[in-house]
Structures are given as C-alpha cells and as structure tokens.
N, C-alpha and C positions, 0 to 999 in steps of 0.2 A: 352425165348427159341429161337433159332436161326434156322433159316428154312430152309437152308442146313444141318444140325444136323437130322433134324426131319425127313427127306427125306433120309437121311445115316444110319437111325440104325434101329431097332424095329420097329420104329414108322409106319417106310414104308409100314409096312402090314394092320397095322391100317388106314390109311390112302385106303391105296388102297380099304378095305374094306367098309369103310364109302360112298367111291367114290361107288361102287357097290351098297349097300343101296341106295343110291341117285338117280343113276340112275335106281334103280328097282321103285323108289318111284314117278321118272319122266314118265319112260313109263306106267305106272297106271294110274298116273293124266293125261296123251296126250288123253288117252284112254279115260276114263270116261269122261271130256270136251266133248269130241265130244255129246256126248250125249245129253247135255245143250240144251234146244230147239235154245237158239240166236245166238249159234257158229253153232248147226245143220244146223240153217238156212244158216250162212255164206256160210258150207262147201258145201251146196245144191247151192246154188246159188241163194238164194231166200232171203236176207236179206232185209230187207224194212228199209225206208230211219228214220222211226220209234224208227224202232231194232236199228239201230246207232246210235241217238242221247240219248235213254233211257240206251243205253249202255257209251256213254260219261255220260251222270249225275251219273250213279253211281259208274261208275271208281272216277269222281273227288273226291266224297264226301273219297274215301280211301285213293286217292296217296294224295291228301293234307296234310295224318298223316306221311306216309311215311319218311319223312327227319326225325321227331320228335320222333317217335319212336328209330331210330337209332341212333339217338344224344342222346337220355336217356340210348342205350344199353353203347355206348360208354362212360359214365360217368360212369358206374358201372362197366368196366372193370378193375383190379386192377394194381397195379404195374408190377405183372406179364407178363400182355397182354398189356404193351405200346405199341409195334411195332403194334400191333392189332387193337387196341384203335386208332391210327393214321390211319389206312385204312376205319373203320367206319366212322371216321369225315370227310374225302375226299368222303366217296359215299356219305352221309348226306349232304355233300355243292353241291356235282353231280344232287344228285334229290331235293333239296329244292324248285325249282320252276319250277317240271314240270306239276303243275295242272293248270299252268296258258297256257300252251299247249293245254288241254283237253278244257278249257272254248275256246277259238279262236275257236277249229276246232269244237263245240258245235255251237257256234255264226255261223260259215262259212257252215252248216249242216243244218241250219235257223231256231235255237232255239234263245234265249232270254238268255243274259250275268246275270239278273239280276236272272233269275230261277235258273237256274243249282249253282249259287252259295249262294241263297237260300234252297237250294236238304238238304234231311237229309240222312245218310247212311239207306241201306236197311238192313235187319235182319243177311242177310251173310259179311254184311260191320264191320257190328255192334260187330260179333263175331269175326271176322278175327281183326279186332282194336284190342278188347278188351283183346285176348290172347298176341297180340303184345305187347302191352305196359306191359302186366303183364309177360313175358319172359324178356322183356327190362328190367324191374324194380328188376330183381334180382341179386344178387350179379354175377360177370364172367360172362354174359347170351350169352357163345361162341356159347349155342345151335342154337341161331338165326341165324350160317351161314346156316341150313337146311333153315328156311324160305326166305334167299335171293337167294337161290339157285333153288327154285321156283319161286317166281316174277323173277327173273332178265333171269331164261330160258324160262319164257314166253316173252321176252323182245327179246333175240337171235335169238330163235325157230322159234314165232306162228308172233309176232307182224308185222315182215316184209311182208311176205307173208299176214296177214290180212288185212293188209292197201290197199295191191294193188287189194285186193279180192274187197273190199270197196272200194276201187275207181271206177274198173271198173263196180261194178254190180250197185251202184247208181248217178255213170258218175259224182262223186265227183271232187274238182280238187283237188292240192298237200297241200294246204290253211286248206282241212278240213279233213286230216290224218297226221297232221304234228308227232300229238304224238306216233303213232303207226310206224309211219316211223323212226322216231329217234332213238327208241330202238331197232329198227331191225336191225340201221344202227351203234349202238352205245353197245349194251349189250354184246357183248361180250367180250369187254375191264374189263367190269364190272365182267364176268366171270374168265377173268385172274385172278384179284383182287381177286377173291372168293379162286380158288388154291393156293394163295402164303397165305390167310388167314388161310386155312382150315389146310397146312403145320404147321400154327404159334401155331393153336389151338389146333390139337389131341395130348395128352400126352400120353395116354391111354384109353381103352376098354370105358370105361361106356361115355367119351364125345364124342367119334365117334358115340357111338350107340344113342346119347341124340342130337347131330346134326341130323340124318336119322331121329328120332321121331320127331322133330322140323318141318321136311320136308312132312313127312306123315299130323301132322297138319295141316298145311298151306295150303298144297295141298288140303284138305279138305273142310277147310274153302275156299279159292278163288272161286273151284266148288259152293259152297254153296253161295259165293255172286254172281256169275253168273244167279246163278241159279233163281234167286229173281227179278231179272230184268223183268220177265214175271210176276212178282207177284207186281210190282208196280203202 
C-alpha cells in the first residue's frame, strides 16, 4: 500500500482516528507515571543518587530485547508490508546497541559494569518482554506501532527533560545521562518514522483500533516495570 494512497482516501479518517486513540492513550500514561514513587521522586526534586542507578539496572535488563523484538516483528511482516518491514529493520539497527549506553552511565553513577549486566528483569520487565515478543511472533504484528509509540514518546517527551532533572539534582555530569539525553535529542526522528509507518499500516477499522490497544498495553506494562524498581 503506498502512503500517499492511504493519506488521500478513507483511510484518512482511520488514521486520524487511531492518532486520537494514541494520543488519548499517551496523556493517561503521562498521568499515571507521575504517580510512580521514582519519577514522583524525580518530579519532586528528591531523586537520590540510588533512585538512578536502580533505575539504569532495570531499564538495561529491557532495552537490551528492544532491537530483537523488532527484528522478530519485522520477519513476520508479509509481503504485504515490505515498505514497513524495511522501517522496522532501520529502527532495530537504530537501537541495537543502546543498552550499552545505560551500562556507561550506570558505571559513571558508581555502580559496577559487571552487576547491572548480571541484573535480571523485574516482574514489569518481565511482562512488558513477554507480550513483546509474543505480539512480535505473530503473523503482520502492525499492532506493535502502538507499543513504539509509547517507548519512543517516552524517548521525545519525558527523556530530555529527565536527564537534566538528573543531572542537576544529583550534580551528575553529561558521561552519566548519555542515555536519556540521546533520546531526548534523537526520538523524534524516530516518531516521524512511526507516522509514514502508521500511513503504511491502517487498511481499515479493526488494525487502527488493534495498534491504540497495542498502545494501552504497553503503556501499562512500562508503568508496571517502573513501578517494580522500588520493589527490587
């Protein structure tokens, strides 16, 4: 399907609609996040130098599946969705190595290289994986532009502004927020990518509304691995 096509006829309402979903489904999750005791702390101003490095271990143990899950969505994309299939394999080589970001600014936060990549996912890791890969593993799983459409606006959004929250409440230098600064500096691009994708994917009703459910998951699950950090 051709993306100017899908932008010119019908589809435009679908589309626009989905965008609405999404974003109903983003200011829910901005919302409920705050809540989180370790973002609470950030947004307070009270983050201890703790809160951030239990927060790097359990990021790593996720974004490390990150590429892999997207490389497995994009093999089960069919002929249909080659144009599509090509944009997943350029974000899958995009984030392949950014948990070796997360370990540096761990090490540079004065944690230990050898811990954090010994770390096992926490229970919200564990489940946020788990639905990944089993959305990845189905046949077309276009639904998964919901799930990038939450990590990667937390990447836009929150990530910019968190790092500099981090830096200055525990007088970090730029060495041990590289990660969070990157995506602040860097997701948006990644959001373009998600619009010319999301044109490529909605045909019709049920995969608009099956990306927005995609989104509400995810959303769910990330709260819920945040949320776990205090429980480690």
């Amino acid at each position: 399907m051709n993306a100017t096509i899908a932008m010119t006829t019908d589809n435009r309402a679908l589309i626009e609609a989905a965008h609405r979903g999404l974003a109903q489904t983003w200011i829910e999750f901005e919302s409920a996040l705050a809540q989180v005791p370790v973002v609470a702390r950030l947004l307070a101003g009270k983050l201890r130098l703790e809160d951030y490095r239990r927060l790097l271990f359990n990021l790593r143990q996720q974004v490390v599946e990150g590429s892999r899950w997207i490389s497995r969505a994009a093999s089960n994309l069919g002929p249909d969705h080659e144009e599509l299939r090509s944009l997943f394999v350029r974000h899958a080589v995009a984030e392949h190595r950014d948990y070796r970001l997360i370990e540096d600014n761990y090490v540079a936060a004065g944690g230990k290289v050898d811990d954090i990549r010994a770390g096992r996912m926490n229970i919200g890791s564990e489940a946020l994986s788990a639905f990944m890969y089993h959305a990845a593993s189905r046949p077309d799983p276009v639904g998964l532009l919901g799930a990038m459409y939450i990590i990667e606006g937390l990447g836009e959004r929150l990530a910019g502004p968190w790092s500099q929250a981090i830096r200055e409440q525990l007088d970090l230098g730029d060495e041990a927020v590289s990660f969070l600064a990157y995506h602040g500096a860097n997701d948006g691009d990644h959001l373009d990518m998600f619009d010319r994708a999301l044109a490529l994917a909605i045909a019709d009703r049920a995969t608009a509304d099956e990306i927005v459910r995609h989104a509400r998951i995810v959303a769910r699950l990330y709260r819920l691995q945040l949320e776990e950090i205090d429980h480690g």
